[in-house]
C-alpha positions, 0 to 999 in steps of 0.5 A: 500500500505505501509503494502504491501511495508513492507512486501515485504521489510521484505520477501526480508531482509529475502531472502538476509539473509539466502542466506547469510548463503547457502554454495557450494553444498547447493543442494547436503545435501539432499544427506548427512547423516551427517549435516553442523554443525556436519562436521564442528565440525569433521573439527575443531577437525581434524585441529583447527582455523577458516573455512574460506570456506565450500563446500558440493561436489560429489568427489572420495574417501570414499563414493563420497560425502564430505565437505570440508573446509579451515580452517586457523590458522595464515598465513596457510590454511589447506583443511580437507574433511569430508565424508559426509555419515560417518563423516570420515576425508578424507583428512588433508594437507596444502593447497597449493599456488594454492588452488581447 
């Protein structure tokens, strides 16, 4: 019974912590020629800081799959969308008072 109760705990610290790691749109990147880390990396070369937000989205414009992340620098947030099939920066503004 104890061997179980562990293993069950273990599973389930395990379960808590990839779920942790899972963004928006985690579904969808199946779909993506382009992986997280590499749209990630694109992102911080477009718009230097630290993400603070990612998601994985069907949007219009390039070919309707990108990521997009927040990325802040200081007090400012910055939204820069990657297309997901490509890897071309779709969009890189300022993120506004009333953010998506």
């Amino acid at each position: 019974m104890q061997r179980l109760f562990t293993t069950g705990l273990t599973c389930g610290l395990l379960v808590a912590s990839v779920g942790a790691h899972a963004f928006t749109g985690e579904q969808l990147a199946k779909h993506a020629k382009v992986g997280l880390a590499e749209a990630r990396s694109i992102a911080l070369k477009a718009h230097p800081g630290k993400i603070v937000d990612e998601e994985l989205e069907r949007e219009p414009g390039g070919t309707g799959l990108r990521y997009s992340f927040d990325i802040r620098t200081g007090h400012a947030t910055q939204e820069v969308g990657v297309d997901a099939q490509d890897g071309t920066v779709l969009e890189n503004k300022r993120e506004g008072p009333n953010p998506d």
